[in-house]
N, C-alpha and C positions, 0 to 999 in steps of 0.2 A: 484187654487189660489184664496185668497180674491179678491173681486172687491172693492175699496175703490173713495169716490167720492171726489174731491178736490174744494174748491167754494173760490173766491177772494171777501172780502167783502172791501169796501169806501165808505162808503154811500151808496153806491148803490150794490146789488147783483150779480156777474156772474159768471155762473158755468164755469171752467176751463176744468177737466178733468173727465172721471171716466175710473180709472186704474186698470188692475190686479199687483199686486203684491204680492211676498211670507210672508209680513207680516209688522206690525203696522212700527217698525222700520225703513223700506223701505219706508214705506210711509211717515214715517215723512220727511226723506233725500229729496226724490222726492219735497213735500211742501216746504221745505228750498228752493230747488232749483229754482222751479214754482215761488215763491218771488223775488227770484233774478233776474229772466229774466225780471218780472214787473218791479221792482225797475229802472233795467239795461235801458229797454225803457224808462219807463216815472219816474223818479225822485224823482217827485214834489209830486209825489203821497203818500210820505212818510212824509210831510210837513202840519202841523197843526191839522193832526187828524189823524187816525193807522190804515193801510195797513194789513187787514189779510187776512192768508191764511187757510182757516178750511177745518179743512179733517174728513171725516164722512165716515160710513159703506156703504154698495150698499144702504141700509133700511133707509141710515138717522139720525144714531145716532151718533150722533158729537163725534169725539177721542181727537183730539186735533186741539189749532191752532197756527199756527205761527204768530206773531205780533210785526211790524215793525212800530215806529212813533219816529219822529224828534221833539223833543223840546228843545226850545231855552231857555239858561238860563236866570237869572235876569239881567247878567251882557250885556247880547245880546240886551234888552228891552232897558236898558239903554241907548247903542249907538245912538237909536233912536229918541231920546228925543232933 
């Protein structure tokens, strides 16, 4: 089975996981999910700038990412004024 490596980036880099799985598809599921458990803990983390989850080969070469970011509309700006 592939080894694929999962990395949470916010400004800052940290490597999550590196998983075997039967294939890219599975690994996408698995990222969705690895998001959610962040998101589930810390929130806020989705707030102002985008939460990703990038999944790469064992070697490095990025597949895809998952990207999660919270922005407030114009009408949201507004209230604050």
């Amino acid at each position: 089975m592939p080894v694929f490596r999962l990395t949470l980036r916010h400004g800052v880099v940290e490597p999550l996981d590196d998983i075997e799985l039967p294939d890219v598809g599975q690994a996408r599921l698995h990222a969705i999910r690895r998001a959610g458990e962040v998101l589930q803990a810390q929130p806020e983390r989705a707030i102002g700038q985008d939460l990703r989850v990038e999944v790469s080969t064992s070697e490095g070469l990025l597949l895809f990412s998952v990207i999660v970011i919270g922005v407030e509309s114009a009408a949201a700006q507004l209230d604050r004024s």
